[in-house]
N, C-alpha and C positions, 0 to 999 in steps of 0.2 A: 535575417530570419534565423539563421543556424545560428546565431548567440543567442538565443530563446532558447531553442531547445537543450542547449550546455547549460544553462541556468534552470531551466526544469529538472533536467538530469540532476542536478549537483541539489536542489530542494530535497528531490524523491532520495537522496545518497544522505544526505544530513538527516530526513524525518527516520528513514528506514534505521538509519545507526543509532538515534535515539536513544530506544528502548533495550536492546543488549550491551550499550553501553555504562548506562546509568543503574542498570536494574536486570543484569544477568540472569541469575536465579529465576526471577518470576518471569523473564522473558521465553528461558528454558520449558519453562510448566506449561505455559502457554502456548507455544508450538506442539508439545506432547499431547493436549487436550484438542486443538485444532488437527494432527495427525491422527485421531481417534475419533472424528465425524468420517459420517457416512460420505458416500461420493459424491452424492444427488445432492445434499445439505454445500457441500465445498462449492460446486458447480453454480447454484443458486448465486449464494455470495460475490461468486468472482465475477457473475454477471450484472450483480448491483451495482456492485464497485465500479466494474470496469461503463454501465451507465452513469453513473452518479459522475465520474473523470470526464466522459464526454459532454456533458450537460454544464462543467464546471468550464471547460475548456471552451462552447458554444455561449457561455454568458458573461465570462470575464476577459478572453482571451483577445489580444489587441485587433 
């Protein structure tokens, strides 16, 4: 079961390196326009997210 979780780890470590890899610059802009929302608007988000993960994880997850 803990090779599962090393292998999600190392997914979320490749998608996350993605985009400041290949696309610096507009990765840059992009966090400056995300650090310039309100708190309530961040808050929102991270709770879709972090529903949409657990809903991901409840229907595909062995």
């Amino acid at each position: 079961m803990a090779d599962y979780w090393w292998a999600v780890l190392g997914l979320v470590l490749i998608i996350e390196g993605v985009a400041p890899l290949l696309f610096p610059n507009r990765w840059r802009s992009y966090l400056k326009k995300i650090a310039e929302q309100p708190t309530a608007q961040m808050q929102q988000l991270g709770g879709i997210l972090v529903i949409a993960g657990v809903l991901l994880l409840i229907f595909f997850a062995p």
